[in-house]
Residue frames relative to the residue before (quaternion, step in Angstrom):
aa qw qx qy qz dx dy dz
X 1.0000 0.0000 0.0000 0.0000 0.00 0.00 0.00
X 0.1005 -0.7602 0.6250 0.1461 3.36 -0.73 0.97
X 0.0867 -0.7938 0.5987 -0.0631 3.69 -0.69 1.13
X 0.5325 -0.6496 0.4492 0.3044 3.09 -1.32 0.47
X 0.7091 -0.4555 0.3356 0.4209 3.91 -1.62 0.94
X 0.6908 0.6556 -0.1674 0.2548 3.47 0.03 0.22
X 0.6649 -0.5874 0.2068 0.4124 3.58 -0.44 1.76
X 0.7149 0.4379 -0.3115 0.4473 3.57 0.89 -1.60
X 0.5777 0.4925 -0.5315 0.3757 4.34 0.83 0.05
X 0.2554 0.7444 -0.5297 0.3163 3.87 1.04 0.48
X 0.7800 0.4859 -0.1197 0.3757 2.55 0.16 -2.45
X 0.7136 0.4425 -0.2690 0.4717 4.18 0.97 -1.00
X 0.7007 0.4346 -0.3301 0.4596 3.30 1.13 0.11
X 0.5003 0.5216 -0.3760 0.5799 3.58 1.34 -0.46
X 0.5930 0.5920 -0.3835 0.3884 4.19 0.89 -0.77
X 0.8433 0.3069 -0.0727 0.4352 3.03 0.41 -1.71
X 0.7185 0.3383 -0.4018 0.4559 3.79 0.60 -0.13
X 0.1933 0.6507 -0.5341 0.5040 3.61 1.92 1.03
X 0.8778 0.3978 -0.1196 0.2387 2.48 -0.29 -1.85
X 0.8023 0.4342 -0.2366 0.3344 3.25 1.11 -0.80
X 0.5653 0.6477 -0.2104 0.4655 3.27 2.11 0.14
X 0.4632 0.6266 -0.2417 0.5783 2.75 2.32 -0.63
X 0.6218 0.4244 -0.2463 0.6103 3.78 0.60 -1.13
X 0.7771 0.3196 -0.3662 0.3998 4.16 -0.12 -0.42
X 0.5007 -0.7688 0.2589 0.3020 3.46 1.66 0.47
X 0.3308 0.8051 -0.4218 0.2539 3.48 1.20 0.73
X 0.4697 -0.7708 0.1859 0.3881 3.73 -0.47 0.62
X 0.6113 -0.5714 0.1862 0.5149 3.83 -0.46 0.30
X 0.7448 0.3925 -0.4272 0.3296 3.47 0.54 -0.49
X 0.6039 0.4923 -0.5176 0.3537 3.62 1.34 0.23
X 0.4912 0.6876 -0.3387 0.4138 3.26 1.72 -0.23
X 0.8717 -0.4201 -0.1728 0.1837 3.49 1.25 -0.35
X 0.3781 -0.5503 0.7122 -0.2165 1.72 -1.18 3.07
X 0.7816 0.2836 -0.2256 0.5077 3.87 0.78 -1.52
X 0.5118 0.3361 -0.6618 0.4325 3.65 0.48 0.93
X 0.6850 0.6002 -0.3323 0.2450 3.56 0.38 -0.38
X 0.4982 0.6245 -0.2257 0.5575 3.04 1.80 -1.18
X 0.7129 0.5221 -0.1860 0.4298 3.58 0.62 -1.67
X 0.5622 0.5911 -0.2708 0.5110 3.75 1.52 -0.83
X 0.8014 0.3204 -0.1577 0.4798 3.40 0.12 -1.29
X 0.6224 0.3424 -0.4038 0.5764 4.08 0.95 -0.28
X 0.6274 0.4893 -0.4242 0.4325 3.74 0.36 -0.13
X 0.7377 0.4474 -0.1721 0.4755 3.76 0.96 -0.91
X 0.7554 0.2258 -0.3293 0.5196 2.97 1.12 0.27
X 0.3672 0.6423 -0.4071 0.5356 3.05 1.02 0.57
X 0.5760 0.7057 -0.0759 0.4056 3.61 1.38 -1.10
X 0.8245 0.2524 0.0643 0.5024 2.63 1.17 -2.22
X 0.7651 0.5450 -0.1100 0.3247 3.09 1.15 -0.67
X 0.7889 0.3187 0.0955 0.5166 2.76 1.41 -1.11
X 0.5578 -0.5106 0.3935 0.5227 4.01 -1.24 0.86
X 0.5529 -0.4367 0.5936 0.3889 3.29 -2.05 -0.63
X 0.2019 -0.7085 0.4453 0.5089 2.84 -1.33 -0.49
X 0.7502 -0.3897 0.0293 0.5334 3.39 -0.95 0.27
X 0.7142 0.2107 -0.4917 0.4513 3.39 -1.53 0.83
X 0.6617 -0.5438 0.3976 0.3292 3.86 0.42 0.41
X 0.5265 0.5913 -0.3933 0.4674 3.16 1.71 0.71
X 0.2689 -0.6178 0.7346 0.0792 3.46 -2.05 0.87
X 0.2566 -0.7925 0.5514 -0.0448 3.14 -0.98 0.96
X 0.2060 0.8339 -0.5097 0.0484 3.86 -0.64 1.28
X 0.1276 -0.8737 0.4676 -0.0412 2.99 -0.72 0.87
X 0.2317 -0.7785 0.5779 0.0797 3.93 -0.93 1.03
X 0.0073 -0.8010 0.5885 0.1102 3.60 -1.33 0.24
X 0.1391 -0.7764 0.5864 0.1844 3.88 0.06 0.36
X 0.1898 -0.7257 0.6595 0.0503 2.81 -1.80 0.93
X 0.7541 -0.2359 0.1864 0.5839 3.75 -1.13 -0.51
X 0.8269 0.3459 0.0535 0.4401 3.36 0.28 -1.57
X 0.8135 0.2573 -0.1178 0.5080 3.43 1.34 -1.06
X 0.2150 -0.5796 0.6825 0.3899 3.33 -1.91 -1.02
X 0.2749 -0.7133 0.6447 -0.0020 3.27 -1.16 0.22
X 0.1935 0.8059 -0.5366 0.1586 3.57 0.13 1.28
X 0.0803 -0.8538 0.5075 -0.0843 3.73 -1.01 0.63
X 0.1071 -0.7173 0.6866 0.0513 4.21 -0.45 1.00
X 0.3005 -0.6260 0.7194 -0.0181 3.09 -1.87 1.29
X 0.0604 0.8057 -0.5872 0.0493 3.22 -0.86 0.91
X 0.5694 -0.6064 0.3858 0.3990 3.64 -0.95 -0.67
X 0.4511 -0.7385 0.3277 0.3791 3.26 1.59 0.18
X 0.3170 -0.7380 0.5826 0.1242 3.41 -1.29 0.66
X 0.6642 -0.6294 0.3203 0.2452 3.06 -1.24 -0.05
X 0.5342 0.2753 -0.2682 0.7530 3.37 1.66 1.00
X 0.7029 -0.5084 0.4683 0.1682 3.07 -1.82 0.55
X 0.1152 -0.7733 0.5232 0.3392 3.53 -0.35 0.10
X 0.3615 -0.7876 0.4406 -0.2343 3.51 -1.14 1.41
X 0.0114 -0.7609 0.5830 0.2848 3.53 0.25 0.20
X 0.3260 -0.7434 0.5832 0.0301 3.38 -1.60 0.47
X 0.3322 -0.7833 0.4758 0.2230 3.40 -1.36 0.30
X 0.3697 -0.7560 0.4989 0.2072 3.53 0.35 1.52
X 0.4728 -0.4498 0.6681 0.3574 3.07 -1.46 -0.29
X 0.6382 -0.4767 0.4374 0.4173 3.88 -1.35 0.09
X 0.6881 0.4525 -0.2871 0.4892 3.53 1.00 -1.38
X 0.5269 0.6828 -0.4142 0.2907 3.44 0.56 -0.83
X 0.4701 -0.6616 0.4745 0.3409 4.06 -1.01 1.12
X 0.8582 0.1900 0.0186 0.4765 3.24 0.41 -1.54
X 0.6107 0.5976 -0.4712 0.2188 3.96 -1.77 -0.48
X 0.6397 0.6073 -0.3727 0.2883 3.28 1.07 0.79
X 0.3760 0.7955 -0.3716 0.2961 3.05 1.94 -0.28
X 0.6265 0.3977 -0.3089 0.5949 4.20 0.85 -0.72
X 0.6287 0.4403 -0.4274 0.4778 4.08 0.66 -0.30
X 0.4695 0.4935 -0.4515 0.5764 3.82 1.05 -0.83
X 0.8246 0.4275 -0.2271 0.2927 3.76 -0.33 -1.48
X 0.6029 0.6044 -0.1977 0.4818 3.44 1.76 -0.33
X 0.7535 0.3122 -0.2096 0.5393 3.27 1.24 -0.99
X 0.7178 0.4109 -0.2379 0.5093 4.24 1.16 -0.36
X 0.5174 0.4580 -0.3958 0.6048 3.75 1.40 0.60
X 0.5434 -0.5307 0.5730 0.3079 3.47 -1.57 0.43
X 0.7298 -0.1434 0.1110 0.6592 3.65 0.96 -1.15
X 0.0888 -0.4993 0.8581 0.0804 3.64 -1.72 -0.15
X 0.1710 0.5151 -0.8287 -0.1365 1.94 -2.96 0.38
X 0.6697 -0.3856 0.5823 0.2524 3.07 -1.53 -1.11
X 0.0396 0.7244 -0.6882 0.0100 4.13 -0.15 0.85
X 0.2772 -0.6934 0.6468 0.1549 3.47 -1.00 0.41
X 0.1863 0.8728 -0.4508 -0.0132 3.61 -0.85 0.45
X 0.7914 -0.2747 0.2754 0.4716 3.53 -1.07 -0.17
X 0.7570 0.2076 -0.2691 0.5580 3.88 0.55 -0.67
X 0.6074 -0.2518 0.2622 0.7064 4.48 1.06 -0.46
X 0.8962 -0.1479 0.2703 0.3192 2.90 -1.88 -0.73
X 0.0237 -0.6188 0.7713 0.1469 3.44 -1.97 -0.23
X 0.2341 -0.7059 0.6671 0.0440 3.66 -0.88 1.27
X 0.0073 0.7679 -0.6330 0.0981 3.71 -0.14 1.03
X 0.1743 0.6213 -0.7624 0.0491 3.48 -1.86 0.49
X 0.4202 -0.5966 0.6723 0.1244 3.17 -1.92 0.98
X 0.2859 0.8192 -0.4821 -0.1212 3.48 -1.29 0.48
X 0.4723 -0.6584 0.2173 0.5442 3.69 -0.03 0.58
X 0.1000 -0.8425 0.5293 -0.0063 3.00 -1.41 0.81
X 0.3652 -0.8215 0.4352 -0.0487 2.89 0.83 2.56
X 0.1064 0.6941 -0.7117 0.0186 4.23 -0.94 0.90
X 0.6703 -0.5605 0.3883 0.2930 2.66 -1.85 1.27
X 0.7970 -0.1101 0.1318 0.5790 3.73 1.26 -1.25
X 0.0969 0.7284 -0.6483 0.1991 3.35 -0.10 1.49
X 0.1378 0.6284 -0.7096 0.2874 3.64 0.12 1.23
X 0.8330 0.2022 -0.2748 0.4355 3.09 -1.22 1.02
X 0.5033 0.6258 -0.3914 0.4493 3.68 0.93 -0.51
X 0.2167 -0.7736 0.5930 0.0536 3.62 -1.14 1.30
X 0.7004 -0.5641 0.3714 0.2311 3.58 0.77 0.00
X 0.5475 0.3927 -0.3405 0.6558 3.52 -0.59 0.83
X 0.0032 -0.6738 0.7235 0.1498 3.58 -1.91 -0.15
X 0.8845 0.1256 -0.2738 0.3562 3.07 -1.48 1.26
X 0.8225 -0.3855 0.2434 0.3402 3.18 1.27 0.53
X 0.4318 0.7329 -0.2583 0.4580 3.28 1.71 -0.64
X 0.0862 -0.7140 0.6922 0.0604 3.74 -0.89 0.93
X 0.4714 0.7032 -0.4290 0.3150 3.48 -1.09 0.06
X 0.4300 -0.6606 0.5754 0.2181 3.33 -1.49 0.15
X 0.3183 -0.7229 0.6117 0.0444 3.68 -1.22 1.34
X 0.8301 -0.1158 0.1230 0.5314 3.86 -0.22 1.11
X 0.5208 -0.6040 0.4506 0.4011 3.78 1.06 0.97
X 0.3056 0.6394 -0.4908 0.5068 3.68 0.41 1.45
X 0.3497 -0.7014 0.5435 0.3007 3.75 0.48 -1.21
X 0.6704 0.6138 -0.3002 0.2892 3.14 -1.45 -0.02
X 0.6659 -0.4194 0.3738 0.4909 4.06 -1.11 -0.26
X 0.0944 -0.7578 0.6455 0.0132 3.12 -1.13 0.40
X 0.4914 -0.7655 0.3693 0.1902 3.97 -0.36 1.67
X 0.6718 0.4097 -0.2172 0.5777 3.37 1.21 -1.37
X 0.4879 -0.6425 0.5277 0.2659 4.17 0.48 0.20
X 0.6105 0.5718 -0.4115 0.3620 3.54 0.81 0.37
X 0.3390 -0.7133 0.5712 0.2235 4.13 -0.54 0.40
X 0.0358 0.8004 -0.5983 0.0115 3.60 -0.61 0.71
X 0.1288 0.8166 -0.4889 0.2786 3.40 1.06 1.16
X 0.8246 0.2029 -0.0635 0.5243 3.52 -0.07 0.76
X 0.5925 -0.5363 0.4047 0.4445 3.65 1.42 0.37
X 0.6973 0.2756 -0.3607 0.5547 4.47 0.56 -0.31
X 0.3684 -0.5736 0.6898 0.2438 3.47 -1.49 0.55
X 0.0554 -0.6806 0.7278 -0.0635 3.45 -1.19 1.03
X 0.4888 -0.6274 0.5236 0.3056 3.48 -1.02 0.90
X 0.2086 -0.7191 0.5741 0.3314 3.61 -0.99 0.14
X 0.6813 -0.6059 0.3569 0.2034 3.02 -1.65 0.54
């Protein structure tokens, strides 16, 4: 989903990678771990970091057998993103510790337009017999992993490339 720079593209991403985990028959609390995951890499992605060009941020998800695979494109910033160790009083810096401790793994791809924040987590369905993977149709590879990819973009090698 390419969406515009902007607090209110949260809320359309927390909808639609509902909805579309909800339809591929996954259960609700893995359903939302990856609204939560998809929340905190999108918001800081938001806050932290350039657009990319046209004032757009870009996220994208890709289910496999066992997993999901989700990932936000920005324009990068001028630090790494990083989880930290807040202080107790402290408001914010936990959003990459959330994404650290409810993913299998994460990182960071640098590329040609900024960054991709990516994490894997398991993504356990009540009954997905017959289901082939990917959502919405999307071929391609999600963070050099394989597989569909929601937002239509390939990130095989660390550069997002539109697919065809």
């Amino acid at each position: 989903m390419l969406l515009p720079h902007t607090p209110a593209s949260v809320i359309a991403a927390r909808s639609q990678i509902t909805t579309d985990l909800h339809e591929a028959g996954i259960v609700s609390p893995a359903i939302g771990d990856a609204t939560l995951v998809v929340s905190e890499l999108l918001t800081n992605a938001i806050l932290h970091a350039r657009p990319l060009p046209g004032a757009r941020v870009l996220v994208a998800w890709a289910l496999r057998e066992r997993s999901l695979e989700v990932a936000v494109s920005d324009g990068g910033a001028m630090t790494r993103p990083r989880t930290t160790r807040p202080s107790l009083s402290s408001i914010g810096g936990r959003g990459l510790a959330i994404v650290e401790n409810l993913s299998w793994r994460w990182g960071v791809l640098p590329n040609d337009f900024g960054l991709t924040v990516w994490a894997v987590l398991p993504a356990p369905g009540s009954d997905r017999a017959g289901y082939g993977g990917g959502l919405a149709g999307y071929t391609g590879s999600l963070v050099g992993y394989g597989g569909g990819c929601r937002g239509g973009y390939d990130y095989s090698g660390g550069a997002a490339r539109q697919q065809a």
